[in-house]
FIBATOR-519815 format. One record per atom (N, C-alpha, C): residue number from 1; atom name; x, y, z. Coordinates in nm, 2 decimals. Example, Ala and Ser with C-alpha at 12.3 -4.5 7.8 and 13.67 -1.06 7.14 Angstrom:
<pts>
n: 1; atom: N; x: 1.32; y: -0.57; z: 0.78 .
n: 1; atom: CA; x: 1.23; y: -0.45; z: 0.78 .
n: 1; atom: C; x: 1.32; y: -0.33; z: 0.78 .
n: 2; atom: N; x: 1.28; y: -0.22; z: 0.71 .
n: 2; atom: CA; x: 1.37; y: -0.11; z: 0.71 .
n: 2; atom: C; x: 1.29; y: 0.00; z: 0.79 .
</pts>
This chain:
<pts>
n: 1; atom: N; x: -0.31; y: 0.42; z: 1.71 .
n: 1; atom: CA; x: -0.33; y: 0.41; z: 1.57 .
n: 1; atom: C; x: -0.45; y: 0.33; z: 1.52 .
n: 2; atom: N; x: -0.44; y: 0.25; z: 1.61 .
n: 2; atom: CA; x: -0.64; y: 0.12; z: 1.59 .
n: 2; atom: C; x: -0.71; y: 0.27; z: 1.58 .
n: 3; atom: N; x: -0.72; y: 0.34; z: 1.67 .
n: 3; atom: CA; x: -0.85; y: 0.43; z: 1.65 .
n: 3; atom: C; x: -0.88; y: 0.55; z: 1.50 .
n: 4; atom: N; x: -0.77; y: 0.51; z: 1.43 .
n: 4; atom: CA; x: -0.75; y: 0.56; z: 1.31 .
n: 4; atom: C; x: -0.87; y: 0.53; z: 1.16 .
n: 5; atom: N; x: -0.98; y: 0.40; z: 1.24 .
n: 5; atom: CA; x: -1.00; y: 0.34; z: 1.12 .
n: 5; atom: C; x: -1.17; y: 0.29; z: 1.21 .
n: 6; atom: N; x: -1.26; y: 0.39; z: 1.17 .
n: 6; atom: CA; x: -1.38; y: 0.36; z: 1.26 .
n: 6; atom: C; x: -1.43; y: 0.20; z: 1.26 .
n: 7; atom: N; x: -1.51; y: 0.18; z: 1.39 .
n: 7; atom: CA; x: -1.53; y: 0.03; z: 1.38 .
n: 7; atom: C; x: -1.62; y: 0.00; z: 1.27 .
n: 8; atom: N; x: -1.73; y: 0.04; z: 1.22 .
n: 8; atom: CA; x: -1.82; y: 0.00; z: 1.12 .
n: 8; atom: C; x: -1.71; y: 0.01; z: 1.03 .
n: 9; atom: N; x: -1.63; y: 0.06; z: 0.97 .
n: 9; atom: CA; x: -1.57; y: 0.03; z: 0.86 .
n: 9; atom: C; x: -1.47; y: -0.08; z: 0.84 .
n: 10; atom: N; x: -1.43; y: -0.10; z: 0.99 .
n: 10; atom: CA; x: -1.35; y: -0.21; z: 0.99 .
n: 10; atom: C; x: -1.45; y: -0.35; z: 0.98 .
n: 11; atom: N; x: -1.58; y: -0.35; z: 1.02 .
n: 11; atom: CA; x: -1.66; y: -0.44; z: 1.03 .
n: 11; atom: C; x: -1.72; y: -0.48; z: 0.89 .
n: 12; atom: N; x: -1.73; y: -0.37; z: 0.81 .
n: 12; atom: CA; x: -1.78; y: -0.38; z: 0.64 .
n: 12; atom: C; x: -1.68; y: -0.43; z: 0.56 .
n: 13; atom: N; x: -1.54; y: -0.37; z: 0.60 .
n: 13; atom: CA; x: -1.46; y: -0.43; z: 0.52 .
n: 13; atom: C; x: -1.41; y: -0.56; z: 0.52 .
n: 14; atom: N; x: -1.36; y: -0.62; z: 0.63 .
n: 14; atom: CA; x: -1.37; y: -0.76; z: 0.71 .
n: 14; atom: C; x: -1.53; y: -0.83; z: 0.61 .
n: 15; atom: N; x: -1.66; y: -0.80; z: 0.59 .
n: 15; atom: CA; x: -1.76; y: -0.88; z: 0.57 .
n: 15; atom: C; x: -1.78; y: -0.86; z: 0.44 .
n: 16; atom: N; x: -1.70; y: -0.75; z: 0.34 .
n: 16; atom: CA; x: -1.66; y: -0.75; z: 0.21 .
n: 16; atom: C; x: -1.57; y: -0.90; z: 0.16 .
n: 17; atom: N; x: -1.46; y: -0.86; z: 0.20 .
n: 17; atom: CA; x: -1.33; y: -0.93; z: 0.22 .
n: 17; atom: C; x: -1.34; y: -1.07; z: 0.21 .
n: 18; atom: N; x: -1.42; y: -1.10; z: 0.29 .
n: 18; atom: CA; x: -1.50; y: -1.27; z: 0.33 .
n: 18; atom: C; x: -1.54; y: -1.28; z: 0.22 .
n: 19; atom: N; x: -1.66; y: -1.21; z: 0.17 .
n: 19; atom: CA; x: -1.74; y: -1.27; z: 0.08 .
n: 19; atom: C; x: -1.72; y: -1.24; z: -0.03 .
n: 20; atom: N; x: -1.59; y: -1.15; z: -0.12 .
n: 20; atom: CA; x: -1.60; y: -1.19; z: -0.26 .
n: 20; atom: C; x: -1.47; y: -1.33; z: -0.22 .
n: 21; atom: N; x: -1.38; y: -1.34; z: -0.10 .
n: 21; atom: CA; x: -1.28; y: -1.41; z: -0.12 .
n: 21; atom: C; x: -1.25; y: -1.42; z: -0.02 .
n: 22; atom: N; x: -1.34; y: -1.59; z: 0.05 .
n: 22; atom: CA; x: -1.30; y: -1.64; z: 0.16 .
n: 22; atom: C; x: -1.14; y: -1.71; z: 0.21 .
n: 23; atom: N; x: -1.07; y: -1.77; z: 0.12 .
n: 23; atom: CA; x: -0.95; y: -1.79; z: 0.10 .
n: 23; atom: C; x: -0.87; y: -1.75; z: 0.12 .
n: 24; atom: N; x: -0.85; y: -1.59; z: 0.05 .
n: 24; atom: CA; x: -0.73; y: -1.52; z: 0.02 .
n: 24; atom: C; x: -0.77; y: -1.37; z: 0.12 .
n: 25; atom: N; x: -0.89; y: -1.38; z: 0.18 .
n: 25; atom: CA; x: -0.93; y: -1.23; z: 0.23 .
n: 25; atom: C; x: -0.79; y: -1.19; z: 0.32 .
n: 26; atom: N; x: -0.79; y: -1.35; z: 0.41 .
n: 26; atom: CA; x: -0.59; y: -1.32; z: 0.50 .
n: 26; atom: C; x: -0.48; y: -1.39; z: 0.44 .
n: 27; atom: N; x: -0.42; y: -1.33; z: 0.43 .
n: 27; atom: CA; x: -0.28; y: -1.36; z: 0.41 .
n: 27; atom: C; x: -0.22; y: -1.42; z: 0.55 .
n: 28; atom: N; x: -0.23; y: -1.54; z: 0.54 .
n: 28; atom: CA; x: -0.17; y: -1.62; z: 0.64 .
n: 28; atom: C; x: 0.01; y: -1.69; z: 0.60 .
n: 29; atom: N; x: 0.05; y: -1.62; z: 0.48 .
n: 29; atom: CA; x: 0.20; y: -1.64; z: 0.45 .
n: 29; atom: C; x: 0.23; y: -1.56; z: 0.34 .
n: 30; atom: N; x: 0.24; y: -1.40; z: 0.44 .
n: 30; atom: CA; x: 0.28; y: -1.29; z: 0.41 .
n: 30; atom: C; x: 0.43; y: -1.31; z: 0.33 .
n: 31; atom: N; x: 0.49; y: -1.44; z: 0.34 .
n: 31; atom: CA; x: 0.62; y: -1.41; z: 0.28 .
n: 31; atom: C; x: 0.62; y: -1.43; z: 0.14 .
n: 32; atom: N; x: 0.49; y: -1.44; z: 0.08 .
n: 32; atom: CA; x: 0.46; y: -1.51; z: -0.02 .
n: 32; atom: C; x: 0.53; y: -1.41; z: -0.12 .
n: 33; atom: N; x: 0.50; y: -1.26; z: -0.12 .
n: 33; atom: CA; x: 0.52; y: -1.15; z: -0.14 .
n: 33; atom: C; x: 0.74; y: -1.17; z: -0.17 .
n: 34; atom: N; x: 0.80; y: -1.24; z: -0.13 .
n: 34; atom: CA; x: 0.91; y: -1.23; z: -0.16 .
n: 34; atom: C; x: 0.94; y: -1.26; z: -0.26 .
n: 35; atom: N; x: 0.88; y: -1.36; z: -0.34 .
n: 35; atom: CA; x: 0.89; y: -1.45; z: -0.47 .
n: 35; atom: C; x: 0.87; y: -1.30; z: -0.59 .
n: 36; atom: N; x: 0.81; y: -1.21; z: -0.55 .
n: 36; atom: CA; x: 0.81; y: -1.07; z: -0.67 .
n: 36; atom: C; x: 0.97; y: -1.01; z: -0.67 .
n: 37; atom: N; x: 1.01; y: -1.02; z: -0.78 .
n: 37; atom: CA; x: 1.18; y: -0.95; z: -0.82 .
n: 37; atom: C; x: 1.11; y: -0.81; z: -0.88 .
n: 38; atom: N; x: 1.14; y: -0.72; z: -0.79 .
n: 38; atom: CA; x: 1.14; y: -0.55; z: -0.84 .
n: 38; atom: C; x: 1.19; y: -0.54; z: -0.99 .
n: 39; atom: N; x: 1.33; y: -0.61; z: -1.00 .
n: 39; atom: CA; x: 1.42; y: -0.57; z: -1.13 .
n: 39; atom: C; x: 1.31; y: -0.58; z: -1.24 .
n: 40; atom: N; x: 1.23; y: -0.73; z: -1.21 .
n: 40; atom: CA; x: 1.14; y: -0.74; z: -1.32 .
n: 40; atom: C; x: 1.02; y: -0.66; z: -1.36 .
n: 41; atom: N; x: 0.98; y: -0.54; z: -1.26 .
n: 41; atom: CA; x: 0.89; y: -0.42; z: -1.26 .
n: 41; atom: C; x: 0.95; y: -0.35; z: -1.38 .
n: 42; atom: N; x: 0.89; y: -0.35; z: -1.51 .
n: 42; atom: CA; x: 0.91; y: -0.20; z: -1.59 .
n: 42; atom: C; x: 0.82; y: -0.14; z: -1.59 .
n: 43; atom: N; x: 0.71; y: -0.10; z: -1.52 .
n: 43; atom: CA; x: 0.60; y: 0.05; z: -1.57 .
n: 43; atom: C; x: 0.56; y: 0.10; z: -1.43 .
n: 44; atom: N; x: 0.56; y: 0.20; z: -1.48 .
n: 44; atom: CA; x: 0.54; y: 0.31; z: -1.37 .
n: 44; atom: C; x: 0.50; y: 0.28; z: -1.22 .
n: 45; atom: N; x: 0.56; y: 0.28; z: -1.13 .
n: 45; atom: CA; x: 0.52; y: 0.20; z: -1.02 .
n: 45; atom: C; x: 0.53; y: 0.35; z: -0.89 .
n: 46; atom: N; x: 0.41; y: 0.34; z: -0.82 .
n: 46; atom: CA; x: 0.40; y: 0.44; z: -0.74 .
n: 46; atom: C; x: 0.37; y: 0.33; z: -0.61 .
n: 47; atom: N; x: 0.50; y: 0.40; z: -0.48 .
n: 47; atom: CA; x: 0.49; y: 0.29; z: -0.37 .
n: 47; atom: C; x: 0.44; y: 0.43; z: -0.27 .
n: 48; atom: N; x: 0.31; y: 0.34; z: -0.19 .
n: 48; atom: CA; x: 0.24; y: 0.42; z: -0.08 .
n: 48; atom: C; x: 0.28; y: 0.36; z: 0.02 .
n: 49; atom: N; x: 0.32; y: 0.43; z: 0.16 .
n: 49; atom: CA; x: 0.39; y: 0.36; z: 0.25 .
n: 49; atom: C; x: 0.28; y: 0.43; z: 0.41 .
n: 50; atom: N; x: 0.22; y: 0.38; z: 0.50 .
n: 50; atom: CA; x: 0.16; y: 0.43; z: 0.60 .
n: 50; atom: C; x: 0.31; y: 0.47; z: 0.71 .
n: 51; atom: N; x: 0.32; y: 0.60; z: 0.76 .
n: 51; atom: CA; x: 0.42; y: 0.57; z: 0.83 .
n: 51; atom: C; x: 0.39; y: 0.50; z: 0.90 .
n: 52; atom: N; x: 0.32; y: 0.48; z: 0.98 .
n: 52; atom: CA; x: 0.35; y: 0.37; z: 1.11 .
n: 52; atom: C; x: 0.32; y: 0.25; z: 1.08 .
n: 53; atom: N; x: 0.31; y: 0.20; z: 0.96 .
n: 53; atom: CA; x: 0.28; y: 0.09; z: 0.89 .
n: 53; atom: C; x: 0.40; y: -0.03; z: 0.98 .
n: 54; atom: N; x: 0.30; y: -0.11; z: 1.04 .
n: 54; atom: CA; x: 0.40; y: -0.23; z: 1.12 .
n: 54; atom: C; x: 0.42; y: -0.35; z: 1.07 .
n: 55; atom: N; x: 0.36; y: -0.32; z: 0.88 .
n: 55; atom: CA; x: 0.40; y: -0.47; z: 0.81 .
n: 55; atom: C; x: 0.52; y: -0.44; z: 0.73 .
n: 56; atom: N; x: 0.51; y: -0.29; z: 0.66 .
n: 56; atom: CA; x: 0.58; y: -0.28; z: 0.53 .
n: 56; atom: C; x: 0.63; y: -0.14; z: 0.63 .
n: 57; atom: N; x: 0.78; y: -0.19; z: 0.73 .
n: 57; atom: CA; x: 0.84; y: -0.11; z: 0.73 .
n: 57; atom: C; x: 0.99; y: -0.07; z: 0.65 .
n: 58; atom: N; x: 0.95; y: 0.06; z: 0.69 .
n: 58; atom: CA; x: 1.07; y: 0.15; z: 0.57 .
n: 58; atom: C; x: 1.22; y: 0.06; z: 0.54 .
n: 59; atom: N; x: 1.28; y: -0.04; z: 0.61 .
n: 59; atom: CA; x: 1.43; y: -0.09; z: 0.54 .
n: 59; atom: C; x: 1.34; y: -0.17; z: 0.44 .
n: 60; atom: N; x: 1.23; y: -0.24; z: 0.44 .
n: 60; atom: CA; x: 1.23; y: -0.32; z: 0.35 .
n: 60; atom: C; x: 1.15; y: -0.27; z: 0.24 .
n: 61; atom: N; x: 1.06; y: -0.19; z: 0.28 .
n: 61; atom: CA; x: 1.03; y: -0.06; z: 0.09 .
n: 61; atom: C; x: 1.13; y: 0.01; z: 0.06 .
n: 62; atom: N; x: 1.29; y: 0.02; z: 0.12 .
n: 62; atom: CA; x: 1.35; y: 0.10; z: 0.04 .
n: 62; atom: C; x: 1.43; y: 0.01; z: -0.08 .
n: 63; atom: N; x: 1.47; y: -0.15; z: 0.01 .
n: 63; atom: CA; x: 1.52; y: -0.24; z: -0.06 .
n: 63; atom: C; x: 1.45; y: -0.25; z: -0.23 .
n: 64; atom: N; x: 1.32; y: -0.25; z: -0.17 .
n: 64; atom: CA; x: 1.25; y: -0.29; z: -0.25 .
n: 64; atom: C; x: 1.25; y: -0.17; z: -0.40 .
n: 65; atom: N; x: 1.17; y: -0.04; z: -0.35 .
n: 65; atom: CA; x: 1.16; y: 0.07; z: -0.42 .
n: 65; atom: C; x: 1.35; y: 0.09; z: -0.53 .
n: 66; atom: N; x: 1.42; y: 0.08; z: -0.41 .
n: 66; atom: CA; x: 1.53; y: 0.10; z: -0.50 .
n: 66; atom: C; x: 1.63; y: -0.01; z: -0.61 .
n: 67; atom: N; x: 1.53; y: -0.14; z: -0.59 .
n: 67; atom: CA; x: 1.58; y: -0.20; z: -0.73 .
n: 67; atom: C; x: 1.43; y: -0.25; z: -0.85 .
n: 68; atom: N; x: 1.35; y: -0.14; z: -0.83 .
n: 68; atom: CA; x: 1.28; y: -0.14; z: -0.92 .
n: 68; atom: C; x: 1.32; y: -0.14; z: -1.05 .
n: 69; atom: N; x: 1.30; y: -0.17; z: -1.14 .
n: 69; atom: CA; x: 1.38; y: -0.19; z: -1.31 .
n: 69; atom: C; x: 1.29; y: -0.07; z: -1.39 .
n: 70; atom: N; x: 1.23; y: 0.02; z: -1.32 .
n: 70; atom: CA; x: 1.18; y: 0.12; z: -1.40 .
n: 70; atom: C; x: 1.22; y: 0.27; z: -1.34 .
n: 71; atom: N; x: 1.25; y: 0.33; z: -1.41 .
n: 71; atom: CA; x: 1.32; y: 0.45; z: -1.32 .
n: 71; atom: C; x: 1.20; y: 0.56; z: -1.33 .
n: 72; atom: N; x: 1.04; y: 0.56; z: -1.36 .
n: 72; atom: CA; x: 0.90; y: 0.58; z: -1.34 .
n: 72; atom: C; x: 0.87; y: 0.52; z: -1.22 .
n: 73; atom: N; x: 0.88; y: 0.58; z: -1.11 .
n: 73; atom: CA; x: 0.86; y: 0.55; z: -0.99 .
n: 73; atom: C; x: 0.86; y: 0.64; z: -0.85 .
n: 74; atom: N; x: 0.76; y: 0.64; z: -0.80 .
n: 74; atom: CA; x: 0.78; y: 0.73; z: -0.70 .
n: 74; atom: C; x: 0.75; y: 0.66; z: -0.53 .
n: 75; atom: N; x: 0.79; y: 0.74; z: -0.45 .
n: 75; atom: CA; x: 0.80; y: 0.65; z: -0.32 .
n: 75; atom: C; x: 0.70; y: 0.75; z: -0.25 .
n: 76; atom: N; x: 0.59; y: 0.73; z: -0.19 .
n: 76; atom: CA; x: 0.49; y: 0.84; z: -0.08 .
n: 76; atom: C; x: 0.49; y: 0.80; z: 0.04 .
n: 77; atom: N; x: 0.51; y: 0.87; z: 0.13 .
n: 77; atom: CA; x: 0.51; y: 0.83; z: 0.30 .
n: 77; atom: C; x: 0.37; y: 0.94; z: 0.30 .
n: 78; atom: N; x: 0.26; y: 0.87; z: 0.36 .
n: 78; atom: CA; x: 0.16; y: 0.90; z: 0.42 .
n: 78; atom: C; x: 0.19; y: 0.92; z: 0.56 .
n: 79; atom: N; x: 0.19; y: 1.08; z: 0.63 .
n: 79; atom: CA; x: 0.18; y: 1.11; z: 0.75 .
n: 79; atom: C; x: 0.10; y: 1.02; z: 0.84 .
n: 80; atom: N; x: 0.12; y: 0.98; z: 0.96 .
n: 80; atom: CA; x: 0.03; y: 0.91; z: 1.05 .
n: 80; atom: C; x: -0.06; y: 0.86; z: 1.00 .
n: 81; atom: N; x: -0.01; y: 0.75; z: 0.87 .
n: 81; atom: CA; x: -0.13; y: 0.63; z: 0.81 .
n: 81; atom: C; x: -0.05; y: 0.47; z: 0.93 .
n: 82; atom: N; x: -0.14; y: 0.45; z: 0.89 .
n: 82; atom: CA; x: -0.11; y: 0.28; z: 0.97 .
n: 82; atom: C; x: -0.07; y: 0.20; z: 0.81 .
n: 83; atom: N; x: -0.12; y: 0.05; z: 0.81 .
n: 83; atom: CA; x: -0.10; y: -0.03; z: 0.67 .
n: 83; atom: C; x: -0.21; y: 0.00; z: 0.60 .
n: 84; atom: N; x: -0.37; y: 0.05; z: 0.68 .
n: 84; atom: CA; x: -0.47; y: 0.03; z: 0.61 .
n: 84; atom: C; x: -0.49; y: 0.17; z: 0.57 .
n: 85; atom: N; x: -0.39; y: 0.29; z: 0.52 .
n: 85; atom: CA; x: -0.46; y: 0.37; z: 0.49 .
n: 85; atom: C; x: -0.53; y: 0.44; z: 0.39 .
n: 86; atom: N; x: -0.60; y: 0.35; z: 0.29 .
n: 86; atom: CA; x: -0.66; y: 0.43; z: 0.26 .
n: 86; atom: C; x: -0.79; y: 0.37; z: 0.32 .
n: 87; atom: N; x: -0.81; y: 0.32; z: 0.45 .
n: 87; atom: CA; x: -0.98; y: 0.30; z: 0.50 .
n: 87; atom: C; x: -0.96; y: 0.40; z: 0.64 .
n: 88; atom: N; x: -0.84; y: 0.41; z: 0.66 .
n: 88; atom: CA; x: -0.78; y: 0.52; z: 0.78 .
n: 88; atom: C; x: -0.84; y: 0.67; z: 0.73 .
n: 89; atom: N; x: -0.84; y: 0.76; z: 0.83 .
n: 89; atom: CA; x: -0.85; y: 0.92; z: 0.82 .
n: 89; atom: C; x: -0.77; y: 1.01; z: 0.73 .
n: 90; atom: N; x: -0.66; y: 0.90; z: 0.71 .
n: 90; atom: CA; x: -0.57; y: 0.96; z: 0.60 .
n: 90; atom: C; x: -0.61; y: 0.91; z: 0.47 .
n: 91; atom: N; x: -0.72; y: 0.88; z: 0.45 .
n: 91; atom: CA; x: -0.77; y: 0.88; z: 0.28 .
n: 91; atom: C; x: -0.74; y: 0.96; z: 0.17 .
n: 92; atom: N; x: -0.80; y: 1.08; z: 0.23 .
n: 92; atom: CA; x: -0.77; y: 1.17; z: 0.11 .
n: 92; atom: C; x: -0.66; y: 1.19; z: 0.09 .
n: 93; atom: N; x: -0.56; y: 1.16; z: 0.19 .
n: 93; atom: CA; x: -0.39; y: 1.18; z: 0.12 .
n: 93; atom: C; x: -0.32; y: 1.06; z: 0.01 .
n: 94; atom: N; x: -0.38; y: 0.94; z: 0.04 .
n: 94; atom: CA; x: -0.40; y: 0.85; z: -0.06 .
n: 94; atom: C; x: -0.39; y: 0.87; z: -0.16 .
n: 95; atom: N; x: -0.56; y: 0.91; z: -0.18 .
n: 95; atom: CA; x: -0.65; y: 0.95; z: -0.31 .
n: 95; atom: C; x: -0.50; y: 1.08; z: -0.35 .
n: 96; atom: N; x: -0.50; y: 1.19; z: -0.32 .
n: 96; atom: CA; x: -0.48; y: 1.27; z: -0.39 .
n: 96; atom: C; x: -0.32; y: 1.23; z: -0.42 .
n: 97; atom: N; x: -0.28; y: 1.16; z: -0.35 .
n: 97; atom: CA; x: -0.11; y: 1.08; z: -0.43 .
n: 97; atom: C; x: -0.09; y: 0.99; z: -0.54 .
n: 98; atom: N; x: -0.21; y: 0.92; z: -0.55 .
n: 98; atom: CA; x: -0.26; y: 0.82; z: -0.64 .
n: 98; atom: C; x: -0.31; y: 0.91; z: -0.78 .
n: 99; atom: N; x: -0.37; y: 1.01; z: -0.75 .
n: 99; atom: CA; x: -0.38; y: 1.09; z: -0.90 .
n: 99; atom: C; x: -0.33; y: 1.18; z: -0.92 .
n: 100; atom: N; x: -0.22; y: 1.23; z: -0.81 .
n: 100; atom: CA; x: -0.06; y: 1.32; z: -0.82 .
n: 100; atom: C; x: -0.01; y: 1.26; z: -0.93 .
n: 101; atom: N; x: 0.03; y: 1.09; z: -0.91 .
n: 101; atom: CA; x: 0.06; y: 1.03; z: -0.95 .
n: 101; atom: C; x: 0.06; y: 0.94; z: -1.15 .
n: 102; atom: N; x: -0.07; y: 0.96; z: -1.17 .
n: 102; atom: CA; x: -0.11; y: 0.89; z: -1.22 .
n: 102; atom: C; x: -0.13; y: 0.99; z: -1.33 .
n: 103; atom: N; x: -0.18; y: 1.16; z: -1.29 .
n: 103; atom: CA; x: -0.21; y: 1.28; z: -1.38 .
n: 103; atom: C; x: -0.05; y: 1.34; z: -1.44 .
n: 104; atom: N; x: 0.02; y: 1.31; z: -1.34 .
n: 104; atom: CA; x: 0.20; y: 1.40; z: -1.40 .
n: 104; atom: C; x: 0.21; y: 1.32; z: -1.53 .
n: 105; atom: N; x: 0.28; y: 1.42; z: -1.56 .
n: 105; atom: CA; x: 0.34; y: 1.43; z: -1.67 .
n: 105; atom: C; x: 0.46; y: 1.29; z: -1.72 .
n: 106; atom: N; x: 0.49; y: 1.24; z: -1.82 .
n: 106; atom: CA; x: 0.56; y: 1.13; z: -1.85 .
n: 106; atom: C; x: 0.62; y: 1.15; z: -1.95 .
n: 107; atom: N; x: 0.75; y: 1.08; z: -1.94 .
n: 107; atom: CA; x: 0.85; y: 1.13; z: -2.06 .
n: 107; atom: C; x: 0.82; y: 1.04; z: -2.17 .
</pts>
């Protein structure tokens, strides 16, 4: 799956990352992320999920996704993405979920 994400891009983004935000570029306490209550989500929330994603695996986006407090919400599994995919090969499936998404229609 590493070979999913060429090295210059992992080397640009890494030297992006640094330099607008040397602090926060890593998340060194990923659980930080628990402190967010879904219920308290009301606008349209679209969740992209990499399948093989080894941070945000599926029991805990479904927990999540299914007590969202907005019922504008859609769940995308990206075929054979890793966590990083939209810098992965599967970009354009991203991209085109994100303005699936964003172009449909709303009641």
């Amino acid at each position: 799956l590493a070979a999913m994400i060429d090295d210059r891009v992992k080397r640009a983004y890494v030297r992006q990352s640094l330099a607008a935000d040397p602090v926060y570029a890593e998340w060194r306490s990923i659980d930080q992320f628990n402190a967010l209550n879904p219920a308290r989500v009301h606008v349209p929330t679209l969740l992209l999920q990499g399948e093989h994603d080894p941070i945000a695996r599926t029991p805990a986006q479904a927990r999540f996704f299914t007590r969202l407090g907005t019922a504008d919400r859609e769940w995308v599994t990206i075929a054979g993405a890793d966590h990083a995919a939209i810098l992965e090969t599967t970009q354009p499936q991203v991209v085109s979920a994100t303005i699936d998404f964003l172009e449909r229609a709303r009641n």
